[in-house]
C-alpha positions as CSV (number, residue, x, y, z in Angstrom):
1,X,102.8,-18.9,-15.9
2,X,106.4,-20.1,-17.1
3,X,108.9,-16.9,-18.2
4,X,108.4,-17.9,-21.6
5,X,104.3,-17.4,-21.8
6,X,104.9,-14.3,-19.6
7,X,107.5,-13.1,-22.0
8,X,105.3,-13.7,-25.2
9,X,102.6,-12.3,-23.5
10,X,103.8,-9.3,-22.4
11,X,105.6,-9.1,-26.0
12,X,101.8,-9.8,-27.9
13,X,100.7,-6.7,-25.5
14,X,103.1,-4.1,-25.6
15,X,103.3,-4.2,-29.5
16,X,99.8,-2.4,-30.3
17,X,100.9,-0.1,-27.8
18,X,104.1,0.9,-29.4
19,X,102.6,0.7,-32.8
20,X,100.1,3.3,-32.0
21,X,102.7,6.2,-32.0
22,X,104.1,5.6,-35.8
23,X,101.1,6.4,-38.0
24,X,100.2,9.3,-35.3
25,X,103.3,10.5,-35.6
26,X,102.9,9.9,-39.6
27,X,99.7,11.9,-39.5
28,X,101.7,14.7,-38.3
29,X,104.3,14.7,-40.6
30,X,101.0,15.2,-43.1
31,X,99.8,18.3,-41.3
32,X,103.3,19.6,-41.2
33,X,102.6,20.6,-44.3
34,X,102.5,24.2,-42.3
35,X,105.1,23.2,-39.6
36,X,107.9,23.2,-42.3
37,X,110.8,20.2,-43.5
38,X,112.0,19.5,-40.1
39,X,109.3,17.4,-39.1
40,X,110.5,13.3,-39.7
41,X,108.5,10.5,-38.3
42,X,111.3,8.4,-38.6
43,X,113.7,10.7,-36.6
44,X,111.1,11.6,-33.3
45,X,109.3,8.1,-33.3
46,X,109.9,5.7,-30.5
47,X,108.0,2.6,-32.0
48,X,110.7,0.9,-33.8
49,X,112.5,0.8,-30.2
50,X,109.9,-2.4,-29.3
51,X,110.3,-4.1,-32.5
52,X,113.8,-5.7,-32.7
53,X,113.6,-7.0,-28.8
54,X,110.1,-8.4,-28.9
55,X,110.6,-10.3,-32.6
56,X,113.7,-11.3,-31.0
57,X,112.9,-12.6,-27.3
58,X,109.8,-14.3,-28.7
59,X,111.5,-15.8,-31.7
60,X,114.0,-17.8,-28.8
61,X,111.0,-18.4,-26.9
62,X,108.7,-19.8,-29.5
63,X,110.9,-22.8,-30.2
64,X,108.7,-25.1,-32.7
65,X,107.8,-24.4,-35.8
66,X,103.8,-24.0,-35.0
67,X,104.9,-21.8,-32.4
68,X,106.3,-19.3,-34.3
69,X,103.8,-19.5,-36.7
70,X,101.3,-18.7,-34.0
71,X,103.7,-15.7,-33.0
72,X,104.1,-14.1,-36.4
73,X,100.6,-14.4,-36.9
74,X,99.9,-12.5,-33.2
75,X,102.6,-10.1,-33.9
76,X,101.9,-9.0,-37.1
77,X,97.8,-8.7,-35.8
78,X,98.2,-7.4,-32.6
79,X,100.5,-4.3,-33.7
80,X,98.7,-3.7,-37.1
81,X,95.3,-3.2,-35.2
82,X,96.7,0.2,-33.6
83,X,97.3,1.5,-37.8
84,X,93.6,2.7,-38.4
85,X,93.4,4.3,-35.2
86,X,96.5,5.9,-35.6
87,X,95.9,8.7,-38.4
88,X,92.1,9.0,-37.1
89,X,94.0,10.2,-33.1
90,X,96.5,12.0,-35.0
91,X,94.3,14.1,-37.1
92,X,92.1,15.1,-33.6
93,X,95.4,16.3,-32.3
94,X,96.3,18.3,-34.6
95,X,93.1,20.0,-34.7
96,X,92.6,19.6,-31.1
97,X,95.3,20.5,-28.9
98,X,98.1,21.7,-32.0
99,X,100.8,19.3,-33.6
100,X,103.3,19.2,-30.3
101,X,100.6,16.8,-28.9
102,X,101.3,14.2,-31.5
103,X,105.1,13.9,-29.5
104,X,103.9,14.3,-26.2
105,X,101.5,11.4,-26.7
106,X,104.3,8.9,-26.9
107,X,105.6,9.4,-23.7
108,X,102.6,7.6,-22.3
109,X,103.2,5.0,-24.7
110,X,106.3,4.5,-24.0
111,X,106.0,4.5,-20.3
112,X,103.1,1.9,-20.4
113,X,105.2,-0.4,-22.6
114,X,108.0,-0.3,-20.1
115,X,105.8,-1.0,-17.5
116,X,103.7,-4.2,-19.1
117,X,107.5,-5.5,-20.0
118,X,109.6,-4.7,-17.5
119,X,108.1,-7.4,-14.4
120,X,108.8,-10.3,-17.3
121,X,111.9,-9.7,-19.1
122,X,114.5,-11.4,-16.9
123,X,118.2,-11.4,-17.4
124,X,118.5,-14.5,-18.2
125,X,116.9,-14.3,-21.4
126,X,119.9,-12.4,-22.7
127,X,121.7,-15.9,-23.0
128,X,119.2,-17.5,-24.7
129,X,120.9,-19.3,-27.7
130,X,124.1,-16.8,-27.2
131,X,126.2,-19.3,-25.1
132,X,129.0,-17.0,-24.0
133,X,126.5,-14.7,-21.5
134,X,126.1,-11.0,-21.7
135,X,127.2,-8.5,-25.2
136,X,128.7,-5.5,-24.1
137,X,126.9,-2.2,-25.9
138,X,128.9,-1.2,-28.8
139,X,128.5,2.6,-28.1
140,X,131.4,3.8,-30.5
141,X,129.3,2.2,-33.0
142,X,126.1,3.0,-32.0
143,X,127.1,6.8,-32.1
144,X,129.0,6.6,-35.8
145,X,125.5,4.8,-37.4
146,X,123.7,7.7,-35.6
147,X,125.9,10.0,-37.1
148,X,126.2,8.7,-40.6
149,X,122.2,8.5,-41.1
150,X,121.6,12.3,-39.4
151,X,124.2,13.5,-41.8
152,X,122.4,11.4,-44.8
153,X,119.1,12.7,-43.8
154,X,120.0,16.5,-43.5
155,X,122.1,16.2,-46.2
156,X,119.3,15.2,-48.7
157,X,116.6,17.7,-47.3
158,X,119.0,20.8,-47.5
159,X,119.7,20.1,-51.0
160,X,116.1,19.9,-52.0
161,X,116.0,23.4,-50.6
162,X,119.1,24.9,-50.9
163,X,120.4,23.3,-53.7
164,X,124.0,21.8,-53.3
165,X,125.5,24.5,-51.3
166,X,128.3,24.5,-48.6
167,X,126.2,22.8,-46.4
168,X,125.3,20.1,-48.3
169,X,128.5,19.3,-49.0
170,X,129.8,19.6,-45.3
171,X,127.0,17.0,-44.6
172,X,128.4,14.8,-47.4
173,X,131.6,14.8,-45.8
174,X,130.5,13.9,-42.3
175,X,128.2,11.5,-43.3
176,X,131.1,9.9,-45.0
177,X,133.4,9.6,-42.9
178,X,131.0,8.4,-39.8
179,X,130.0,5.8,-42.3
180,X,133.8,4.8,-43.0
181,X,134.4,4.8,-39.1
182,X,131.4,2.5,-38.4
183,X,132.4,-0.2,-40.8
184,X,136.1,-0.2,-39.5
185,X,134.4,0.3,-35.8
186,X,132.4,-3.1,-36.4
187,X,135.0,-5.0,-38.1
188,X,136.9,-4.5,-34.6
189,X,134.9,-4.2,-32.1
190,X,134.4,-7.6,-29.3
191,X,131.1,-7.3,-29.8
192,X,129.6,-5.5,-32.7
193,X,126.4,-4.0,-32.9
194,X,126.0,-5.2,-36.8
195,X,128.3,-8.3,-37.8
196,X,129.0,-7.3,-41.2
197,X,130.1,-11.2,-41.5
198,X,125.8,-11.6,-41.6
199,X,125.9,-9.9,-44.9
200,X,127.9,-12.6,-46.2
201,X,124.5,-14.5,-46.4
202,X,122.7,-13.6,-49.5
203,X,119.3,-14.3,-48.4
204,X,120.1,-11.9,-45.2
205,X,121.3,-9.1,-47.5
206,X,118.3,-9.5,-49.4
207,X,115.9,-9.4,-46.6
208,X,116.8,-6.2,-45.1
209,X,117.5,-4.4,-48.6
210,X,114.2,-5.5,-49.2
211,X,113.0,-3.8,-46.0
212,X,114.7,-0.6,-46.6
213,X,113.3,-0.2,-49.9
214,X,110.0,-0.8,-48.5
215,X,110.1,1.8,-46.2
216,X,111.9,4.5,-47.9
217,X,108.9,4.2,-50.6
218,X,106.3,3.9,-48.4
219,X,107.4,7.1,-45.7
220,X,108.3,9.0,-48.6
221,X,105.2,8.4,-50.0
222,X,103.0,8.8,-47.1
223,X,104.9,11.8,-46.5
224,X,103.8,13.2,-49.6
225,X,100.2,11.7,-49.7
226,X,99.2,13.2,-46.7
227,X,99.9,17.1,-48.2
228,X,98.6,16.0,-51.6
229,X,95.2,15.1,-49.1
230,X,95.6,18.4,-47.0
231,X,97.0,20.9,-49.4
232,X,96.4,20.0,-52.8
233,X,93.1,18.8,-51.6
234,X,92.4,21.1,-49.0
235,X,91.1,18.8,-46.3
236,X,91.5,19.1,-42.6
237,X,93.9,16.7,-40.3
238,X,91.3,14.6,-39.3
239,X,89.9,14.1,-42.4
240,X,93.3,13.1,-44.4
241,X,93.1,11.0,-41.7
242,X,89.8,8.9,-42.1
243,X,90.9,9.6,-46.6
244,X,94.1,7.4,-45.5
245,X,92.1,4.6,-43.7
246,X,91.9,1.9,-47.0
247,X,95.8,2.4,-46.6
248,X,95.8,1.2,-43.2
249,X,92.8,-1.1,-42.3
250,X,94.2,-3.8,-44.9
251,X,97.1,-4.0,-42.4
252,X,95.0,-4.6,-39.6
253,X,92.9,-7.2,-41.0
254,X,95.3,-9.1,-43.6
255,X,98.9,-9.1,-41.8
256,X,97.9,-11.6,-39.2
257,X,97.3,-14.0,-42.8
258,X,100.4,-13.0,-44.0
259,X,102.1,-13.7,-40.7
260,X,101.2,-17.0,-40.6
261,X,101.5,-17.9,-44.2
262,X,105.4,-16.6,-44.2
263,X,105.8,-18.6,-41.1
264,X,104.5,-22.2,-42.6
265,X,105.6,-21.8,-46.1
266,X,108.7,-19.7,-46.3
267,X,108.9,-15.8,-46.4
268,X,109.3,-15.5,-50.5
269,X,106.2,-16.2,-51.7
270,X,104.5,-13.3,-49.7
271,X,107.5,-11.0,-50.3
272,X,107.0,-11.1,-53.8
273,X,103.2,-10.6,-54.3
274,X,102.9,-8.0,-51.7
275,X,105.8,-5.9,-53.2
276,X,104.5,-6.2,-56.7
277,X,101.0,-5.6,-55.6
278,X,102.1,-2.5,-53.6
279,X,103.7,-1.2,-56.9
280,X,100.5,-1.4,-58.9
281,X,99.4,1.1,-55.8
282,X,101.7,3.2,-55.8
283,X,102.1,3.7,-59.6
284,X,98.5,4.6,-59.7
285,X,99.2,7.7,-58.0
286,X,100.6,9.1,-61.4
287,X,97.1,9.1,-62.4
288,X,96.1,11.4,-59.2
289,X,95.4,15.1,-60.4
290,X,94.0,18.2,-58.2
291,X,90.7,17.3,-58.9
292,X,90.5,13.7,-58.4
293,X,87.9,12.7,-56.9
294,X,88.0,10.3,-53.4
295,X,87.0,7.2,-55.5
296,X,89.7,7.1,-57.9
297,X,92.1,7.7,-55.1
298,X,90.8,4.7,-53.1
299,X,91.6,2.1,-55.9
300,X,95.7,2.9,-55.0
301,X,95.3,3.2,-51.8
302,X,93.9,-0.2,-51.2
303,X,96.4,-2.3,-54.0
304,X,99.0,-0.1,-51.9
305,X,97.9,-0.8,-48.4
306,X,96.8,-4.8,-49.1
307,X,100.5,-5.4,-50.7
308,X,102.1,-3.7,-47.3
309,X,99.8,-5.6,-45.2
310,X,101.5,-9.1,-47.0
311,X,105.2,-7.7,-47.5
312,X,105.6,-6.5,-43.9
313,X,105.6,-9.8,-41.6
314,X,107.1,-11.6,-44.5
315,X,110.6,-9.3,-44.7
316,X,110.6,-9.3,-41.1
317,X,110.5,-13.3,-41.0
318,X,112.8,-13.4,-43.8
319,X,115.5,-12.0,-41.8
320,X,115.4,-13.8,-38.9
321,X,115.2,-16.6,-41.1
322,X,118.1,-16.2,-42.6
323,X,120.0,-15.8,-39.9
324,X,122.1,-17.8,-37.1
325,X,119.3,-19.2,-34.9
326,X,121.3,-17.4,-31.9
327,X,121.2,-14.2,-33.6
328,X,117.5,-14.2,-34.2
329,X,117.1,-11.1,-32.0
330,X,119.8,-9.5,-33.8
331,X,118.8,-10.5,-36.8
332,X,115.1,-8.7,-36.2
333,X,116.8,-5.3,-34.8
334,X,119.1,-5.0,-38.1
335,X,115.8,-5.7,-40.3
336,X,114.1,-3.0,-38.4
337,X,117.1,-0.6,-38.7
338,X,116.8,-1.1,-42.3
339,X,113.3,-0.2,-42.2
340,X,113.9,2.6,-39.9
341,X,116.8,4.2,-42.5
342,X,114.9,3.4,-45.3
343,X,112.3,5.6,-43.9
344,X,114.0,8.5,-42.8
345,X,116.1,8.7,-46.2
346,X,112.7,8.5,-48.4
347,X,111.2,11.1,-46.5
348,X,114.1,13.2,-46.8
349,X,114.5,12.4,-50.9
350,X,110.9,12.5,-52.0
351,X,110.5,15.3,-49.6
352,X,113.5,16.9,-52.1
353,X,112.0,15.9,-55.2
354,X,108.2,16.9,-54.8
355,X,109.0,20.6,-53.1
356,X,106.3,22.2,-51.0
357,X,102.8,22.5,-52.9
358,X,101.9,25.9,-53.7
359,X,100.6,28.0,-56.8
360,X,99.4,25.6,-59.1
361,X,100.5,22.4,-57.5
362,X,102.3,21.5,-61.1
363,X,105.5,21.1,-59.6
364,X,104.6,18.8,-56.5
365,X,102.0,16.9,-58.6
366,X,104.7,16.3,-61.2
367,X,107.5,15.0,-58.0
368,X,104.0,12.8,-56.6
369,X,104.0,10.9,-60.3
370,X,107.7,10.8,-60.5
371,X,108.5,9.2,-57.3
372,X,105.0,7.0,-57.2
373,X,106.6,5.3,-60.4
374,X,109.6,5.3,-59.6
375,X,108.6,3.1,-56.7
376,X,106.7,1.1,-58.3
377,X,110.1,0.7,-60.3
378,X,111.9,0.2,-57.1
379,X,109.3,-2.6,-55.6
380,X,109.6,-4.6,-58.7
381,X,113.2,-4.9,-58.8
382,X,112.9,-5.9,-55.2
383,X,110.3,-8.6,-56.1
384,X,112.9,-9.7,-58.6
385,X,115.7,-9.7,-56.6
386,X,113.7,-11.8,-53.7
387,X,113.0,-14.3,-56.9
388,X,116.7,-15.0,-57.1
389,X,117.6,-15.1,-53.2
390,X,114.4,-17.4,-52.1
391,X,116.9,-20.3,-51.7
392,X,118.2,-19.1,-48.7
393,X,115.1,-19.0,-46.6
């Protein structure tokens, strides 16, 4: 077998394998409905670590057009079959074993990955396409993005508890200036972990503010969803688990489709009808009451999950697209960044806004309608915004 199958093989089956952590470790954010505001998928889960090196390697290795089609199409399959299974392990480890489980069960994930990767990722793909060898790590950077998105992220969540205290505004201030010594870090440094000279490129810009806003709607609304199912609800882990599972099986069986249409036809088209179909989802949850039944919840949950299941290869492909072919791994890691941010900041917001339920549930219920429009809201101007970019992919 030539490095380049190996690679893409090894790629196709380390992704499920990653995968499987995020919705576990979305399942718990759910039951942390008793384990308090300091639990953030986005923050503990290793997942997104596989994501930017495997679309990346594979994208250099899969040089034709067919051939990537066939790769998005495995990708987007392969790692969206681990989704239904995810909530359905997390919920049994919660009830099982406690919460802490839900983190100790990456580490075998993470260690299997390693090992199904390491024996075919050689050296030498690191100059694939590059042409001047080897980047050095930009570590100054690295640290001050770190910095700038912890500080966001507790920023956000002590003022939706504390209201805008000292703290908050100490946060404010940090975040700040990490954010101001990242973007004069990257415009100097030899090799820069983001280029902001990419964001030059419209269609690039678009892709991963497309991304973000993905995310940061979806997390913060699967944040909520999950103690609207548990609390408000008052069902047990593993059955806010199986309640979730029209949100995720659409993934599983639709995103290898959507993979290979964005690959053969451009990344637009699907952008735009998944986002505006996952904003008729989510704006249906403004209907959702205490006593909604499960059948009028399922009706959102699947416009939601199907117009995920079509947005998520397609933003993904869009960014690579739109970028340098020699930056195609780069180009993948700063889409999944986005996603990553986006996520961790919605938690953190909607988190905010919606307030733990208790009492009546009037308040929460009243933060689940406002931020499942304002979503909606969000998704549409994104599906607008795509409209007018579409030229550069």
């Amino acid at each position: 077998m030539t490095l380049k199958k190996a690679l893409l093989a090894a790629t196709i089956l380390a992704t499920p394998v990653a995968a499987s952590a995020q919705p576990v470790t979305g399942l718990y954010v759910g039951a942390g409905a008793g384990v308090n505001w300091i639990s953030n998928p986005e923050k503990w889960d290793i997942s997104g670590s596989a994501a930017p090196g495997n679309f990346g390697l594979t994208n250099n290795t899969t040089i034709t057009n067919a051939g990537k089609a066939n790769f998005h199409t495995g990708w987007a399959g392969v790692g969206s079959l681990a989704l239904p299974a995810g909530p359905l392990l997390g919920g049994l480890l919660v009830q099982g074993p406690g919460w802490r489980w839900v983190f100790w069960a990456n580490v075998p994930v993470v260690l299997l990955a390693a090992l199904v990767a390491a024996p075919v990722v050689h050296p030498d793909v690191a100059h694939i396409g590059s042409g001047t060898g080897l980047r050095r790590l930009d570590v100054v950077g690295t640290l001050l993005a770190a910095l700038t998105l912890a500080a966001l992220v507790l920023g956000v969540i002590r003022a939706g508890r504390a209201g805008l205290d000292g703290g908050v505004s100490v946060a404010v201030v940090v975040g700040g200036l990490a954010l101001l010594g990242f973007l004069l870090a990257e415009r100097r440094a030899p090799s820069p972990m983001l280029p902001l000279g990419l964001f030059r490129r419209p269609a690039f810009s678009t892709a991963n503010a497309v991304a973000g806003a993905m995310n940061l709607g979806t997390l913060g609304l699967l944040f909520l969803l999950t103690m609207f199912l548990q609390v408000v609800q008052h069902r047990s882990a593993l059955a806010a688990g199986v309640a979730v599972l029209p949100l995720f099986v659409p993934l599983a069986l639709l995103a290898p489709v959507a993979g290979r249409v964005a690959a053969r036809t451009g990344p637009a088209a699907p952008m735009v009808a998944g986002l505006l179909l996952a904003a008729v989802g989510v704006g249906l949850l403004a209907t959702w009451s205490v006593s909604s039944a499960y059948a009028d919840l399922v009706p959102a949950l699947l416009a939601w999950g199907v117009g995920i299941a079509v947005l998520t290869p397609a933003v993904v492909a869009a960014s690579v697209a739109a970028a340098p072919a020699d930056r195609s791994g780069l180009a993948s890691g700063v889409n999944n960044t986005a996603r990553q941010a986006g996520g961790a900041v919605g938690i953190a917001v909607y988190g905010a806004v919606a307030g733990q339920p208790s009492g009546s549930y009037a308040h929460f219920l009243a933060g689940l309608h406002v931020t499942g429009l304002a979503t909606a809201a969000l998704y549409v101007a994104a599906a607008a915004v795509t409209v007018c970019s579409r030229t550069g992919w």
